[in-house]
Every structure is written in structure tokens, then in C-alpha cells.
C-alpha positions as CSV (number, residue, x, y, z in Angstrom):
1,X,-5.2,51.1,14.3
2,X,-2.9,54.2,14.7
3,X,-3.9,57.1,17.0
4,X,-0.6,59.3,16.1
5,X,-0.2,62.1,14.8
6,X,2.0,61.3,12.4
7,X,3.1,58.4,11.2
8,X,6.3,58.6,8.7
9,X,6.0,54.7,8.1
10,X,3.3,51.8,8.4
11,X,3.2,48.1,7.4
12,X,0.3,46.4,5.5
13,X,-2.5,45.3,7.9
14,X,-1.7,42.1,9.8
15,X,-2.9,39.8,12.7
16,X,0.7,38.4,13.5
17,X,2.3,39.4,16.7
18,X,6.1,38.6,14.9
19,X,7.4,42.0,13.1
20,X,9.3,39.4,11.0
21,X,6.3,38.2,8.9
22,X,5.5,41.9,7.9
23,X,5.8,42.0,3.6
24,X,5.8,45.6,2.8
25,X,5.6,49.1,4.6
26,X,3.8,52.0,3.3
27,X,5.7,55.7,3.3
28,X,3.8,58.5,4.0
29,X,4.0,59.1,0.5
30,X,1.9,56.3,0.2
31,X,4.9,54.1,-1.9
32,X,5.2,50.7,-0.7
33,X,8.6,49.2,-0.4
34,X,9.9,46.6,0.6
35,X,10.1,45.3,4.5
36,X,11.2,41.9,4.8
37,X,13.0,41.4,8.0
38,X,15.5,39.1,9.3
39,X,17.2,38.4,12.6
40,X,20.5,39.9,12.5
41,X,21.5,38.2,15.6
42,X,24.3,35.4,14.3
43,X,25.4,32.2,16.0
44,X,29.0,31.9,17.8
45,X,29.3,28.9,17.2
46,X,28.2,29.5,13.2
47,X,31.4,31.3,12.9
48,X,32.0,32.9,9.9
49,X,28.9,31.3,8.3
50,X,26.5,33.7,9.7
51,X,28.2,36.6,8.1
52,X,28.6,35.4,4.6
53,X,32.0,34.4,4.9
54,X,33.1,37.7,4.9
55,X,32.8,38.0,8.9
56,X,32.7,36.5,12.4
57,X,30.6,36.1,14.7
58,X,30.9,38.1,17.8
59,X,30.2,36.4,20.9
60,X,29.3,38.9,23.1
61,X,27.6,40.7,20.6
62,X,26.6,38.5,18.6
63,X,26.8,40.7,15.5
64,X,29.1,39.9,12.7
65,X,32.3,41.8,12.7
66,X,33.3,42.5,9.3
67,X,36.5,41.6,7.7
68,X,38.0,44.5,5.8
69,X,36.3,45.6,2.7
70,X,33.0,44.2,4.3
71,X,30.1,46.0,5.9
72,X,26.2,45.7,6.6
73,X,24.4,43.5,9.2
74,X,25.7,40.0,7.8
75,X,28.9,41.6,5.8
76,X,26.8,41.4,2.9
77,X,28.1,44.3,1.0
78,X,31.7,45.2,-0.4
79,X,33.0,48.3,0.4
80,X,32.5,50.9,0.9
81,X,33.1,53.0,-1.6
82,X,36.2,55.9,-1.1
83,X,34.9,58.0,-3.5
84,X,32.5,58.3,-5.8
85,X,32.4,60.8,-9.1
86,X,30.0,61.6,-11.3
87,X,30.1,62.7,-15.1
88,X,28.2,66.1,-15.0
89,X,27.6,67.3,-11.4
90,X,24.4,68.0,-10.1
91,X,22.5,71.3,-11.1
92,X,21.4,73.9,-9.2
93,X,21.6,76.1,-5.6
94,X,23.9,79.4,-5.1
95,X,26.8,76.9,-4.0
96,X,27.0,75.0,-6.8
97,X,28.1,71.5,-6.8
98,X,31.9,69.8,-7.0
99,X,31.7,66.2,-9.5
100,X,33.1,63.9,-6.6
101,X,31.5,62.7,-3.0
102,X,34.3,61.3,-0.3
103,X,33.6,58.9,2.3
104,X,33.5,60.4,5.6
105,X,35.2,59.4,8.2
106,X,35.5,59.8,12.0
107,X,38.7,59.3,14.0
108,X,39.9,56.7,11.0
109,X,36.5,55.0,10.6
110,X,33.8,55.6,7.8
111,X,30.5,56.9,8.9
112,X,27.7,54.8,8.1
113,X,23.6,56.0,8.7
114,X,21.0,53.2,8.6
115,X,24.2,50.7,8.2
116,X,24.8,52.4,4.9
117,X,28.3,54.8,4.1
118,X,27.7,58.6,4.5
119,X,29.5,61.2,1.8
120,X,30.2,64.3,1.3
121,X,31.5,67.0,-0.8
122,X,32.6,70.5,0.3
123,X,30.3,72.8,-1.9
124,X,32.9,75.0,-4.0
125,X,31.1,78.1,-3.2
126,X,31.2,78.5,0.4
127,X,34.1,77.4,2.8
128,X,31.7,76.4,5.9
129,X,28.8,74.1,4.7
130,X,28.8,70.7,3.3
131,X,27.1,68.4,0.4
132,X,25.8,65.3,2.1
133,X,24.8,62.0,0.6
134,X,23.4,59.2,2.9
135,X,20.7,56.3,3.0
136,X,17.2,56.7,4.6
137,X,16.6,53.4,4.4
138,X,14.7,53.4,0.6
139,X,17.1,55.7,-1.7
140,X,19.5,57.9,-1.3
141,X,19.0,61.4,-0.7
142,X,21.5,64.4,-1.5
143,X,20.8,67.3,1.0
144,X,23.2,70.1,2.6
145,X,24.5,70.4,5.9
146,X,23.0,74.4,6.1
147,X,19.8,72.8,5.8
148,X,20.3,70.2,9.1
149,X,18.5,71.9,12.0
150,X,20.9,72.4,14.9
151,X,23.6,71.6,13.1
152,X,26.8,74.1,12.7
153,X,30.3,73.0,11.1
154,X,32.8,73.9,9.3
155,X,35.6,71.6,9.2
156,X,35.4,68.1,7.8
157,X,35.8,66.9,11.0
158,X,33.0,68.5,12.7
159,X,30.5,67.3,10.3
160,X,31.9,63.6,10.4
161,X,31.6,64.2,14.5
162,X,28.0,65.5,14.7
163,X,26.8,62.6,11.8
164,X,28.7,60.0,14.2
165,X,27.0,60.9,17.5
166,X,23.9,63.1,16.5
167,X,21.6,62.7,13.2
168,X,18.9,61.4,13.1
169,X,16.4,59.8,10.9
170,X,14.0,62.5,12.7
171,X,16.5,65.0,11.4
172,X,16.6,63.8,8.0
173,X,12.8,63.8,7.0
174,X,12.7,67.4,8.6
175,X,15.3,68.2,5.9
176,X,14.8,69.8,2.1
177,X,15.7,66.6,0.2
178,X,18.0,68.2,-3.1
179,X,18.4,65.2,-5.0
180,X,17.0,61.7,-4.2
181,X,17.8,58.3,-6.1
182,X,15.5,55.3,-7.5
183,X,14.3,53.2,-4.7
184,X,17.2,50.6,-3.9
185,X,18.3,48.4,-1.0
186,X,22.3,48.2,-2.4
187,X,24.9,49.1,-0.2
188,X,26.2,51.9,-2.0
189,X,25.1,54.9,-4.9
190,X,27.2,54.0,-7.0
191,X,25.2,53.4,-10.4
192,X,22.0,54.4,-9.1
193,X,19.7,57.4,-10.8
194,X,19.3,60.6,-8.8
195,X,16.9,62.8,-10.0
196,X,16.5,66.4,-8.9
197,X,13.3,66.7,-6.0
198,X,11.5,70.0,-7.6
199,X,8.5,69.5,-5.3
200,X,7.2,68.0,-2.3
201,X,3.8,65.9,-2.5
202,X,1.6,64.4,0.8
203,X,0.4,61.6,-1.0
204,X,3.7,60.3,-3.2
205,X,7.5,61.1,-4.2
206,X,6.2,64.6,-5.6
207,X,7.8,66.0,-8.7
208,X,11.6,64.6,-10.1
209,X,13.5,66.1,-12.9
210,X,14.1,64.0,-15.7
211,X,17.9,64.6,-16.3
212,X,19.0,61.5,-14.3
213,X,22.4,62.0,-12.5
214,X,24.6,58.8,-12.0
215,X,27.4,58.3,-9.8
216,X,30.3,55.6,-10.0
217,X,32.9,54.2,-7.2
218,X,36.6,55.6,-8.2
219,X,38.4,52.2,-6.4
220,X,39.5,50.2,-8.7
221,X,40.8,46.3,-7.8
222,X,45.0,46.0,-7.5
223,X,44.8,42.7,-7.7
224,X,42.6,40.0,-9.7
225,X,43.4,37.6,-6.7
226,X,42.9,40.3,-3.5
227,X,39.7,41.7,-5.2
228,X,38.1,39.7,-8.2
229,X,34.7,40.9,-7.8
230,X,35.6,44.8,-7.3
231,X,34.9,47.1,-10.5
232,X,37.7,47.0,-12.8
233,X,39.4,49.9,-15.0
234,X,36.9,49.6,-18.2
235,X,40.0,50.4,-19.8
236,X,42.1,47.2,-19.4
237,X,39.6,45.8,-21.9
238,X,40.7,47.8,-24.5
239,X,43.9,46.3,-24.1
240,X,45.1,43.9,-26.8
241,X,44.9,40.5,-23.9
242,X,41.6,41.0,-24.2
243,X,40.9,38.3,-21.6
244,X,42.7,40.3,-18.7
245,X,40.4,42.3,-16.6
246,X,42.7,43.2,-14.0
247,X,46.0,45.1,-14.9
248,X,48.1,46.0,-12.1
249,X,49.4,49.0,-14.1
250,X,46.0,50.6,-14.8
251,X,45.1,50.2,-11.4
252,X,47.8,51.6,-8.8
253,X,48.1,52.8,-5.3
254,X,47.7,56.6,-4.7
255,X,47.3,58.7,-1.2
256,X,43.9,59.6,-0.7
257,X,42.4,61.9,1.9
258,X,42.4,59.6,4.6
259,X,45.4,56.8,3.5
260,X,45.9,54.7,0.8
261,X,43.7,53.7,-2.4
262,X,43.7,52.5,-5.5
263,X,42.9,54.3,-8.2
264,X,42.7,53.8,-12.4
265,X,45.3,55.7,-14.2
266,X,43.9,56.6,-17.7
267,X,45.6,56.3,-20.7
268,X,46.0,59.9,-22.2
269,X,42.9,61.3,-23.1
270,X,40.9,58.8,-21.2
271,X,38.2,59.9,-18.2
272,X,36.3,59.3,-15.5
273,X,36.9,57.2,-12.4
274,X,37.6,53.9,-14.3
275,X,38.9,55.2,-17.6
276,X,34.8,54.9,-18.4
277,X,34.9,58.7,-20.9
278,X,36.2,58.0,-24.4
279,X,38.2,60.9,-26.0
280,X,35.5,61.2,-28.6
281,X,32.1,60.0,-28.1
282,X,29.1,61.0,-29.7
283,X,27.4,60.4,-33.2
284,X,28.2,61.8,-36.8
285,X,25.1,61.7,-39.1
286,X,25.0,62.6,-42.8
287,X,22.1,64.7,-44.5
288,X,21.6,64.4,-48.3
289,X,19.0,66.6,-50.4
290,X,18.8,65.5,-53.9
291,X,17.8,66.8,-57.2
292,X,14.1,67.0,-57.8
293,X,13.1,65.3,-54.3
294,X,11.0,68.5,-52.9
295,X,13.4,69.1,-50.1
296,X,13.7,65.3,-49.0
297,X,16.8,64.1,-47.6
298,X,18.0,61.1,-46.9
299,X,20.0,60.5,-43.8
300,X,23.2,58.3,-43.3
301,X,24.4,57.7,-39.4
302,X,21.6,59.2,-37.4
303,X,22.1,58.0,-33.9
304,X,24.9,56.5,-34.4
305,X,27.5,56.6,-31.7
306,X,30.1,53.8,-32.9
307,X,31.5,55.5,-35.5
308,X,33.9,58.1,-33.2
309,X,34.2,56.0,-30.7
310,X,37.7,54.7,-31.9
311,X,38.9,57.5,-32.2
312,X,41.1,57.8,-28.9
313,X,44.0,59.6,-30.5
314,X,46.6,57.1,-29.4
315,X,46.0,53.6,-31.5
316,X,43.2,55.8,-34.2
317,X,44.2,58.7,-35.0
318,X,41.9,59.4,-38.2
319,X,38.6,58.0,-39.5
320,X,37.1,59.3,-42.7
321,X,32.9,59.7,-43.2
322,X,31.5,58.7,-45.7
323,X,33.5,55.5,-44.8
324,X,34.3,54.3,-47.9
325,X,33.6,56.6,-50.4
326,X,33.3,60.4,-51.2
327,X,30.4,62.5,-51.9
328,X,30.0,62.9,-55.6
329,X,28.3,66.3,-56.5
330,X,28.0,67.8,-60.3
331,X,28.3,71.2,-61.1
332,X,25.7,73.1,-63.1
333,X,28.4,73.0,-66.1
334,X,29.0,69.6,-65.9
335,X,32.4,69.0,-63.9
336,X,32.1,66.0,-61.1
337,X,33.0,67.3,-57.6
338,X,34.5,64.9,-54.8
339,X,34.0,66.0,-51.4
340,X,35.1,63.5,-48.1
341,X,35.7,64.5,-44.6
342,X,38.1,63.4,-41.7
343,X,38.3,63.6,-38.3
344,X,41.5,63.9,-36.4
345,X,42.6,63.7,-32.9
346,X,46.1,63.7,-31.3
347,X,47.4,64.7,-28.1
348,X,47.0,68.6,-28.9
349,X,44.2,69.0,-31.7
350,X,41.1,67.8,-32.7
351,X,40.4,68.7,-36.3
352,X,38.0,68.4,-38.9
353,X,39.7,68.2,-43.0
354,X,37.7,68.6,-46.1
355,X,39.0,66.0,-48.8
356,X,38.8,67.9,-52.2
357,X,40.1,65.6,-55.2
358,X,38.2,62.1,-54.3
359,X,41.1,60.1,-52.6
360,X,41.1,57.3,-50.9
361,X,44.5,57.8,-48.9
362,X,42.7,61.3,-46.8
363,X,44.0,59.7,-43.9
364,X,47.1,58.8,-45.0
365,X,48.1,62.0,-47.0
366,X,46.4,65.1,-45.2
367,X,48.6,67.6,-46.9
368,X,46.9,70.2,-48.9
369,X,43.5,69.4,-47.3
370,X,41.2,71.9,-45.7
371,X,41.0,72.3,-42.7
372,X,37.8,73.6,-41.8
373,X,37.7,73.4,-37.5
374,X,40.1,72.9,-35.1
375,X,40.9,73.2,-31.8
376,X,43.4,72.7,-29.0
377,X,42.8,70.2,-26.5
378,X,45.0,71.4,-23.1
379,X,43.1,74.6,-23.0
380,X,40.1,73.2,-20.7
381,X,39.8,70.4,-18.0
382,X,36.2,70.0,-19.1
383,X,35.1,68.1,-22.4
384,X,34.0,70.1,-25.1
385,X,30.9,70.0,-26.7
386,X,30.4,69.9,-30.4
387,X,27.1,70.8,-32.2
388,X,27.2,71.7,-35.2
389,X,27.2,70.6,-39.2
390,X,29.6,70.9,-42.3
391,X,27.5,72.5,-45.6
392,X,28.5,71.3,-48.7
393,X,27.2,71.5,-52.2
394,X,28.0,71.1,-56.0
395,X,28.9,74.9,-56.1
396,X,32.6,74.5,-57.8
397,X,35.5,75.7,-55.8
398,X,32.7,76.0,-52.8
399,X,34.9,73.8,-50.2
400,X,32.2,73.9,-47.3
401,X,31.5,75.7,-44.2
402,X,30.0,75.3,-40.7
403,X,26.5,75.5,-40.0
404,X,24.4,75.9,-37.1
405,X,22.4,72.8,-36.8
406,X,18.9,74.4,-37.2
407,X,20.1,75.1,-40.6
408,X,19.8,70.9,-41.4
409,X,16.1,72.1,-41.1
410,X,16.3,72.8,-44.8
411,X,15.6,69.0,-44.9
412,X,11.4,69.5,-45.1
413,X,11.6,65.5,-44.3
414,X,13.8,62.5,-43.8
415,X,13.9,59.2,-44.8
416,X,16.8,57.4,-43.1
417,X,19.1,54.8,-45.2
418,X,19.7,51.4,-44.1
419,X,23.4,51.7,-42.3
420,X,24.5,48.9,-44.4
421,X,24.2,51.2,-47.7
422,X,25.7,54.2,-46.6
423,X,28.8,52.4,-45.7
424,X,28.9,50.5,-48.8
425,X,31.2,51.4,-51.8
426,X,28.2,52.1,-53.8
427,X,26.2,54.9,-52.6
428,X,24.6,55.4,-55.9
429,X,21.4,53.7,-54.0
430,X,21.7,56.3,-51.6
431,X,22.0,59.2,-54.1
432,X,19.1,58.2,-55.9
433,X,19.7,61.0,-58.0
434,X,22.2,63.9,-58.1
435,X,22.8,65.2,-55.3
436,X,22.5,69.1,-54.7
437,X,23.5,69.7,-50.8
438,X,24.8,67.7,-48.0
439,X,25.0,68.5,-44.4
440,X,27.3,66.7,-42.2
441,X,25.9,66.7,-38.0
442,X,28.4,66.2,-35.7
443,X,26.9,65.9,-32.0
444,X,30.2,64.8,-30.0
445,X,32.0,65.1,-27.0
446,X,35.8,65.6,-26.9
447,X,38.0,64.7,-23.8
448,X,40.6,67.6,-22.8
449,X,44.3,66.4,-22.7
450,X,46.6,67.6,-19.8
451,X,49.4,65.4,-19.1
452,X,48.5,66.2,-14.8
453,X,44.9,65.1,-15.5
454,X,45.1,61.6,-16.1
455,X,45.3,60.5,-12.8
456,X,42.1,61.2,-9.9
């Protein structure tokens, strides 16, 4: 039985007089987690063995004390994290949001709440009040420092100060809760969903948005001997020696905010903490309506986000669609029309060329092509977003234009082609019969180039 008023957390019903056999504890939100509990206490004379090898054994303590790169009750987890960066920042609020979360630290050590790392972000719209992202012992929960009762900084050391000596878990379940992540017990965000908290329920989590943020740790490992088991630079696989994960000149030593760490340094074009954004990602699908078909189309590539993704502008500069043929219109008096498109990317452009005369070489031989979108690629550090579609049809001397892509809604239905036809030589199977109009979708994503971007 509980007389108290309020009770933030309970464990399932039990006769045992040892806190260690309790299963489960129930949130106030009625959500049952987790609670297995183990002595933390280690043995001296255990030595490291108590703290996973990655610790010893205090004697007076008897805690573990963590070896560098080691933290948690039995030096269980790696880390932590420096920093931490996300893809698309978070949404929302009159301050708005920066993409990367820091570490905090306090007089040269990190800041950890509930034995997890604290982070933070300076929210770009205000000079005096903080993003904060800490553990409250079932997820992660984004809030801001305005919203801390009591609680008045300014500088980074301030905040790292007040966190060290004075928050509270009383503190933080008083607090608006922004963003909050999946339940986890890991040692750090990195990887985990965050979800926007629209509303507050008595009974459960509430209401979450369902654009899912994700977060990933910017260290990468120097050395495949020092750190083996650290995240690599997803780029190094690229690499021709495919069997080398760890490449000591992707992965260098820079000055961070409070000393050294090692960072990824991206191949041109190449984004996100470890190298993880592709200069073009995204899908290219192909919409064909055909003679006497009732506005039916049938669809080439829908969903299909392999076919740019070699194109990183250093080793693939070009790739054609169709693949390995052109569309074949004819022309009410009888002429055959060839039409084939490429997509470029270099260091400066991205570009989009309309093959007229049915060659295979489009790659190759771009002169006299039409060019029919293009755009430079150091004019933004943002990606930029591509929706829209190519219109062709057997109109002679009609060489295309660009469509919105509500306009592919002239296709009344769809039937989609087997992948394996529409990049055969042969798309006779596809045509069916002559084809009238063809829309070509691009949905993509192109990385900026900026020769002082490459590196965090």
C-alpha cells in the first residue's frame, strides 16, 4: 500500500523484503519498464573483474573507477560521446534549434545525470538560454534550460555548474519535456528515435509526433588497435580495401571545445558526422502512359533509392535513366523520337541533360545535349531538395520540360514494372504499345560543396 500523494514510480506488488528481486516498475504514466537491480558495490580484491575489464576496483569506495573512454556503474558503457549531430534538427519553439548537442563539462569533467552524459546546445536564437539533453532513467528527454525552475545562466559554464551540484530528478519531471526518445537503458542517444511530446497524458506517454528525429556520435576511432569497437567513418568502406574499417586518414585529430578529438574528414561532397550523407540520395522513378491504355501508366523505379546513390561526383560522375536504353516515342507523321536523360554531378553543378538522337555514349559525349536543370552546388551549406518531374512526349522537336509533380497525376492508375524489365535492353515489354507521354520523378537530395565544409 502507498498513502502518498504522489507517487512518480512504483514496482509490481511483492512480498520480498530485498529491492533486488523487484522485475518491473510502473511510471505514473502507467508504462512498465524495466527494473532489474544489481549491487553495484565491486570486490577489491576482484580487481578489474568487477568492472568489466574496463575498471578497477576502488577500495575505499568500492565503486569501479573507470579507465578512460569508460563510464556507468561497472564501466559498462564506451564513451561518452563529444558530440552528437543530427541530420535535420528538431522543429519547433521561437529559439529554434542548432543540428549538434556537445558534452558538457565542468572544470574538465563531463556531466553525467542518473550515471548517463548530459548535452547541450546553445539555442541560435537567444544568447542566454540553453538546449538540454539528459537521461531520466527510461529515455532521453530534450528540454530547455528557461524552462528549469530556479535556474538562471548564461554562460556554458554556469549551466554545467548548476547541473553538477543542483538538478534534480524532482526538477526534471516538474519540467515541459520538448522532445523525448524510445524507451532505452544505453548509455548514450546516439541512434535512438526522439519524437516530438505534443501533449501530456495522466495515464500514458501522451501524444508523440511521428517525424522521428535521430541523432549520431561525431567521434570517430584513430586507431583500429586503440578503439576497435568505436563507430567508424562509414566512408572508409567505400574505399577500394574494402576490408579496412579503420583509416587513419579519414579519421584525424581536431581541437574541440574542450581538447582534443577525433573527427571524420569527408571526402568532398560527403556529410554528416561519419561521412554517413551521400552527395545524391534519393529515388528516380519513370512514368509511362501508352496509346489506347485509358490513362494507365506503367511505372519503372518507384522507390528506388539505389540508382543515384553512386553518384558522388568524385569516382561517378554520370549515370543515364533509362539505364540501358532510350525512350522510343513516334510522332503522329511517322518519324521515331529517341529521348534519354542524365544526371551529372561534379564539384560545382548538378545537372540534368536531355539525350535527343538515341545514343548510347550520353555520358561520354554530352556536347550538344540539353540541358534542362542546373544548379550550383557552393551556394548553400544545406542540401537541396529536389521534387519534381521531366515531361516528355512524341511531340517532334518537343525536347521536354519540368513539371510539378502533381502533374504525374495524369496517370488515372499505375501498374508498376518488374525492376528487372525496365533495366533490360528490351523495353518493348514495358511499352506494351506506343508510347504517348513519359514523366520522369526525381525525389532526391543533393549535398552542397564548400571546400571549408568538409570537416565538423
Amino acid at each position: 500500500m502507498c498513502l502518498c500523494d504522489y507517487t512518480p514510480k512504483m514496482s509490481e506488488r511483492t512480498r520480498s523484503f530485498d529491492i533486488m528481486d523487484v522485475n518491473t516498475i510502473n511510471f505514473w504514466n502507467r508504462e512498465n519498464v524495466d527494473a532489474t537491480l544489481k549491487c553495484v558495490d565491486c570486490n577489491p580484491g576482484r580487481g578489474e573483474r568487477d568492472c568489466g575489464w574496463h575498471g578497477m576496483c576502488n577500495k575505499e569506495t568500492k565503486g569501479c573507477d573507470c579507465y578512460e573512454n569508460y563510464f556507468g556503474n561497472s564501466c559498462q558503457f564506451r564513451g561518452p560521446c563529444t558530440e552528437l549531430a543530427m541530420d535535420d534538427e528538431f522543429y519547433g519553439w521561437e529559439h529554434g534549434w542548432e543540428k549538434n548537442f556537445h558534452l558538457l563539462y565542468h572544470k574538465g569533467d563531463p556531466v553525467f545525470f542518473l550515471e548517463r552524459p548530459v548535452y547541450y546546445q546553445r539555442l541560435p536564437a537567444t544568447s542566454d538560454e540553453f538546449g538540454i539533453m539528459l537521461y531520466d532513467g527510461g529515455r532521453w528527454e530534450v528540454i530547455r534550460s528557461g524552462f528549469i525552475e530556479n535556474l538562471s545562466v548564461g554562460t556554458v559554464e554556469s549551466l554545467a555548474e548548476y547541473m553538477h551540484h543542483n538538478f534534480t530528478i524532482e526538477q526534471l519531471e516538474n519540467t515541459d519535456v520538448l522532445f523525448v526518445s524510445d524507451p532505452t537503458a544505453i548509455g548514450s542517444p546516439s541512434n535512438v528515435p526522439f519524437f516530438g511530446w505534443l501533449s501530456f497524458a495522466a495515464t500514458h506517454i501522451g501524444t508523440l509526433h511521428e517525424e522521428e528525429f535521430r541523432l549520431r556520435c561525431a567521434d570517430c576511432a584513430a586507431s583500429c588497435r586503440d578503439d576497435w569497437d568505436l563507430e567508424w567513418c562509414e566512408r572508409t568502406m567505400k574505399k577500394e580495401a574494402r576490408g579496412t574499417f579503420c583509416n587513419d586518414d579519414i579519421c584525424i585529430e581536431v581541437e574541440g571545445l574542450n581538447g582534443p578529438v577525433n573527427r571524420c574528414a569527408c571526402d568532398p561532397g560527403f556529410m554528416g558526422p561519419l561521412c554517413n550523407i551521400h552527395p545524391v540520395e534519393g529515388s528516380v522513378s519513370l512514368h509511362l502512359q501508352h496509346s489506347g491504355t485509358g490513362g494507365i501508366c506503367s511505372v519503372c523505379g518507384g522507390g528506388d533509392f539505389w540508382y543515384a546513390y553512386k553518384l558522388d561526383g568524385l569516382n561517378r560522375t554520370c549515370i543515364t535513366f533509362p539505364k540501358k536504353q532510350p525512350l522510343v516515342f513516334q510522332s503522329d507523321d511517322g518519324d521515331t523520337i529517341f529521348r534519354r536523360l542524365a544526371l551529372t554531378l561534379n564539384l560545382t553543378h548538378y545537372s540534368v541533360l536531355i539525350g535527343i538522337d538515341g545514343r548510347d555514349d550520353l555520358c561520354e559525349n554530352q556536347e550538344g545535349q540539353y540541358v534542362i536543370d542546373s544548379f550550383l552546388r557552393n551556394v548553400s551549406d544545406e542540401r537541396v531538395n529536389l521534387d519534381y518531374a521531366v515531361y516528355l512526349n512524341k511531340t517532334k522537336g518537343f525536347l521536354g520540360e519540368l513539371v510539378k509533380p502533381s502533374d504525374v497525376a495524369e496517370c488515372m492508375k499505375e501498374t508498376d514494372i518488374d525492376q528487372s524489365v525496365c533495366d533490360s535492353t528490351d523495353l518493348s515489354e514495358v511499352y506494351v504499345s506506343s508510347l504517348d507521354k513519359a514523366w520522369v520523378h526525381f525525389q532526391l537530395k543533393v549535398t552542397p560543396f564548400s571546400s571549408s565544409a568538409q570537416l565538423p
